[in-house]
N, C-alpha and C positions, 0 to 999 in steps of 0.2 A: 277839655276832657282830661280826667286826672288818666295818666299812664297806665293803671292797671285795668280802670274801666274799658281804656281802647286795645289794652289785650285781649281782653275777653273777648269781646267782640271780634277781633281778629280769631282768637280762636273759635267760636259760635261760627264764624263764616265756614272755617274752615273745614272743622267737624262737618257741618252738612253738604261740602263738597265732598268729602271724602270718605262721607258714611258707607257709601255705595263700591268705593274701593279697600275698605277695611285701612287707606294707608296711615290712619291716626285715630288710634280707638282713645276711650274714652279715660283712661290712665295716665297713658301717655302724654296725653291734650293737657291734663289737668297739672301732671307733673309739669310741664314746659310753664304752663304758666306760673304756676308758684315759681318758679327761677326766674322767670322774668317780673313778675312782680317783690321778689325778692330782692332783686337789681336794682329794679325804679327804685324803692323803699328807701337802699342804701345809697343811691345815690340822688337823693333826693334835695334839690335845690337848698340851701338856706342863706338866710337875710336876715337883715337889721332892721325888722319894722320897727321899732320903739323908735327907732334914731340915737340911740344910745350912744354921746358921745364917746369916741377911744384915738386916743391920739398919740402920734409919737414924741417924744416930749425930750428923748434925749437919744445920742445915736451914738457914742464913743467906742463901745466893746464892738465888735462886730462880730465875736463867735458866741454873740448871746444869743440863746434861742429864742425867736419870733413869739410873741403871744398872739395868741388868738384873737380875734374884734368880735365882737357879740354877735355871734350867728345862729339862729334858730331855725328847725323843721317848722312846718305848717301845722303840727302836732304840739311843737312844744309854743308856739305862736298863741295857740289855740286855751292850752292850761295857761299859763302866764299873763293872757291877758286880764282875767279877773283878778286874780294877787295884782297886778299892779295899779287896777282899779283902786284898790281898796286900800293900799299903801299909799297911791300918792295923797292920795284925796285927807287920810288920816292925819297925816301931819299938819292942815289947814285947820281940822276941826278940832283940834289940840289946842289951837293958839300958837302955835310952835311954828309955821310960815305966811307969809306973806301974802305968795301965789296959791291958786288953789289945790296946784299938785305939787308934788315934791317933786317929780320930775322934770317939769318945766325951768329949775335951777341948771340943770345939766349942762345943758350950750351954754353957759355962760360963766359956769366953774372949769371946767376941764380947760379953755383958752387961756384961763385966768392963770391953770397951772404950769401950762406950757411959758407964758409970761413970768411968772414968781420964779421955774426952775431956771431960764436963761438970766433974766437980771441977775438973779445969786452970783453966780458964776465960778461957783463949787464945783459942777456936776459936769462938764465937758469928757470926763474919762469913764461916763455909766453909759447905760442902752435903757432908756425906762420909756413906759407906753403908760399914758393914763384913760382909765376908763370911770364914766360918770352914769352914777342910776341913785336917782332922789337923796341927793344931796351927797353920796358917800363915795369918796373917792378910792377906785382900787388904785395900787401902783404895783407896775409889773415890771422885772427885765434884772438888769445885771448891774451893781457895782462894784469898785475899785475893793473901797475899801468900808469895811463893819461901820463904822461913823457915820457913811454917806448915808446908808438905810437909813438908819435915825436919823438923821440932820432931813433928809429930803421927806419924810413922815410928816414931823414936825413945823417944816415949812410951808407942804400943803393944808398940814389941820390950822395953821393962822389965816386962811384964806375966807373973804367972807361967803358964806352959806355955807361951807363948806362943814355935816354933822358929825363926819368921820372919814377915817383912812383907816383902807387893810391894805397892810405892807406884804404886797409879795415879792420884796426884792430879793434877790441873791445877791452875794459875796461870788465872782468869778463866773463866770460860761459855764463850768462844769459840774457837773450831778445835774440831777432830775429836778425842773422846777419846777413851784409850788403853784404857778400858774397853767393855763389851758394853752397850748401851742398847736401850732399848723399841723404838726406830726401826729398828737394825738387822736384827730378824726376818728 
């Protein structure tokens, strides 16, 4: 039973216990529950249904801020699930893949990157997180130095399947980054 429904309910009981004591009129009842269904609302569970690979791929900064892993409301589960009907499946009827979704690439690129960024053996002094959705690699997190962003771009777009990369690395831990982090909830 979704939370707000069993508030209601809780307050429906409650109201006709208490009609007879005035101790919760009908304002009151109704205000409570908007706050508590306010509550549920924001704190409402989210997950990874897609399976949307996100992996850490490199861990050296350690005052780089944490990205986020791909978490959705049962809301945004709900819009999203048709766009990626209709995304993955597009790139099959293009000619343009193999499988019949573009998302089924995923698991099998994002390991691939986690392997291509360790063999290199450039990148031990970055913090980067790779995340995978039909074909397109993001890359999240912190490096050393301006070179690594490009050289570690460029390294994942050689990877097979792999149709592109958005680079959201930073140069350093510090400032606001360009990716979704644990703080920003």
């Amino acid at each position: 039973m979704a939370p707000c429904q069993a508030d209601a309910d809780r307050l429906h009981d409650t109201m006709a216990m208490t009609q007879s004591n005035r101790a919760c009129s009908l304002p009151s009842c109704a205000l409570a529950l908007l706050v508590a269904c306010t509550a549920a609302a924001a704190d409402e569970a989210r997950r990874n249904p897609f399976e949307d690979p996100f992996a850490v791929v490199t861990s050296g900064v350690a005052a780089c801020p944490r990205a986020e892993p791909p978490l959705f409301t049962e809301e945004q589960i709900r819009a999203e699930a048709h766009d990626r009907a209709q995304r993955g499946t597009s790139c099959w009827l293009a000619g343009r893949c193999r499988l019949h979704n573009a998302y089924l690439y995923d698991k099998e690129i994002v390991p691939r990157v986690v392997k291509a960024v360790s063999a290199d053996g450039r990148y031990g002094d970055t913090s980067v997180w790779a995340l995978g959705q039909r074909r397109w690699v993001w890359l999240k997190g912190c490096v050393s130095k301006p070179e690594q962003r490009d050289g570690l771009e460029r390294l994942v777009r050689q990877i097979d399947d792999v149709e592109g990369v958005i680079n959201e690395l930073m140069v350093g831990p510090s400032g606001k980054p360009p990716y979704k982090t644990a703080a920003d909830k």
